[in-house]
N, C-alpha and C positions, 0 to 999 in steps of 0.2 A: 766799237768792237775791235776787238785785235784780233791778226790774224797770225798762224804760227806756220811751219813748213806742209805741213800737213794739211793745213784748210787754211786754202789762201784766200786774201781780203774778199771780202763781199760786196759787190754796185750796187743789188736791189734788182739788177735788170731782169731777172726771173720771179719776178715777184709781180709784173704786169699783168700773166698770167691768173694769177690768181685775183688780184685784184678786178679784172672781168668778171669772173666767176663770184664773187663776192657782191659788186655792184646790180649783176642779174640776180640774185638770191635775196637782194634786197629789196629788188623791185616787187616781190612777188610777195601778195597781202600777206600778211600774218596767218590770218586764216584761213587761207588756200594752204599754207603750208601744214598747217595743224589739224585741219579737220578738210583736205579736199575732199570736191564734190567731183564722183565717178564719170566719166566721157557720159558713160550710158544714158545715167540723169540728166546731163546735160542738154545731151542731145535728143528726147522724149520730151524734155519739158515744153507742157502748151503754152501758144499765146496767147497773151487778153486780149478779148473781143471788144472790141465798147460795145457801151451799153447807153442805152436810156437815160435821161437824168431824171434824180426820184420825181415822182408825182406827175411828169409828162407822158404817161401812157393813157392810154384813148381805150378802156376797157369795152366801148363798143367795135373796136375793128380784132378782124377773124385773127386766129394766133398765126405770128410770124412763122415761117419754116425755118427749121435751124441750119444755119452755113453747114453744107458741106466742104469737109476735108479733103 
């Protein structure tokens, strides 16, 4: 690159700046950036309970009560 009286030589050293900003924007999925998911959903979304595994239920014992929240 050359430089002329007007726009003197260029180091690059403003350029770390952006390069941060570039490196975090990368880190970030693809699809977080394309289709995010709202704080709200996020924050709403229930947890899995475990469960049972198939065919170990004891169909003679009285029905479980369901976890309160």
């Amino acid at each position: 690159m050359t430089s002329t009286p007007d726009a003197p030589g260029h180091d690059g050293s403003d350029l770390a700046e952006l390069r941060e900003e570039i490196d975090a924007l990368k880190a970030i999925p693809h699809e977080e950036i394309v289709n995010p998911l709202p704080k709200i959903v996020e924050e709403e979304e229930p947890e899995a309970e475990p469960t049972d595994a198939i065919g170990s239920e004891d169909w003679d014992d009285p029905e479980p009560e369901p976890s309160a929240r």
